[in-house]
C-alpha positions in Angstrom: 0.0 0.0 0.0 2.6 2.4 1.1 4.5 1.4 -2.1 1.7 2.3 -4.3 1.4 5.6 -2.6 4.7 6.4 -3.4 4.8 5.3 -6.6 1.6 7.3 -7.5 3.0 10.2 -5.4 6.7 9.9 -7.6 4.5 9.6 -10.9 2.8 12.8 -10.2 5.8 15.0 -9.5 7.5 13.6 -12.4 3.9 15.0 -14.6 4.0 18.5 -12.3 8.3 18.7 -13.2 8.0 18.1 -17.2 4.8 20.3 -17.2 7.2 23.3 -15.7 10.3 22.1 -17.7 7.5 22.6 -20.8 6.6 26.2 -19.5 10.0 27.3 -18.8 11.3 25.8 -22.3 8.4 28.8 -23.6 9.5 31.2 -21.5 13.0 31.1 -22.7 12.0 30.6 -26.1 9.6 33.6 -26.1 13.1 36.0 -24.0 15.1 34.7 -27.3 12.4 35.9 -29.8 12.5 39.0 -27.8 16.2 39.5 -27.3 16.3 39.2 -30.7 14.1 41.4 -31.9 15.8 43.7 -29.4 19.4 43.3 -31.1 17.7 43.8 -34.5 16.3 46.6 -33.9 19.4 48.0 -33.2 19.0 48.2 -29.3 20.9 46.0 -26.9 18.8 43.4 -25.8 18.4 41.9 -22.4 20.9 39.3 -22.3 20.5 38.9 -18.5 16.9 37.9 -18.7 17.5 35.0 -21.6 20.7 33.9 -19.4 18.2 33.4 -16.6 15.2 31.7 -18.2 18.2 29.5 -19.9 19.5 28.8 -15.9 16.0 28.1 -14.3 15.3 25.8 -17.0 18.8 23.5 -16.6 17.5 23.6 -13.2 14.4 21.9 -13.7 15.5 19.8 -15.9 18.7 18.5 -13.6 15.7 18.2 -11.2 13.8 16.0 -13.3 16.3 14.1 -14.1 17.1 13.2 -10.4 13.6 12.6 -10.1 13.3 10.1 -12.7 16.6 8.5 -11.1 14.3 7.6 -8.1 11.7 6.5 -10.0 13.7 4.3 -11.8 14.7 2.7 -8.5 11.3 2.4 -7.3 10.1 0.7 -10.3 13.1 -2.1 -9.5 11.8 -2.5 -6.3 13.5 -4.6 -3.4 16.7 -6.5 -4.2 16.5 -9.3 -1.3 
């Protein structure tokens, strides 16, 4: 039972995490479009902003990656 629960607890996090990695992979698409539209305009953009959207979204997905590491253990189950 407590297995389960975990399992169905780990399975939703993993959903939640790509769902954020998916929104922050927008985000930092949409600061590109911008920060270059910025440069070709002739102004000089707002590299700090892409360089942040670009670090919060290695973050989540280093995150989601550890997560699925755990998952991956659960789904082996005991080794006795």
């Amino acid at each position: 039972m407590a297995a389960e629960l975990t399992r169905r607890f780990v399975t939703r996090q993993l959903q939640l995490t790509v769902e954020e990695l998916e929104r922050e992979a927008e985000r930092l698409a949409v600061a590109a479009r911008i920060y270059a539209d910025e440069i070709a305009a002739g102004r000089h953009g707002s590299a700090h902003r892409l360089a942040q959207d670009a670090a919060a979204l290695a973050l989540t997905e280093r995150r989601l990656a550890g997560m699925r590491e755990i998952a991956g253990l659960l789904d082996e189950g005991p080794t006795s």
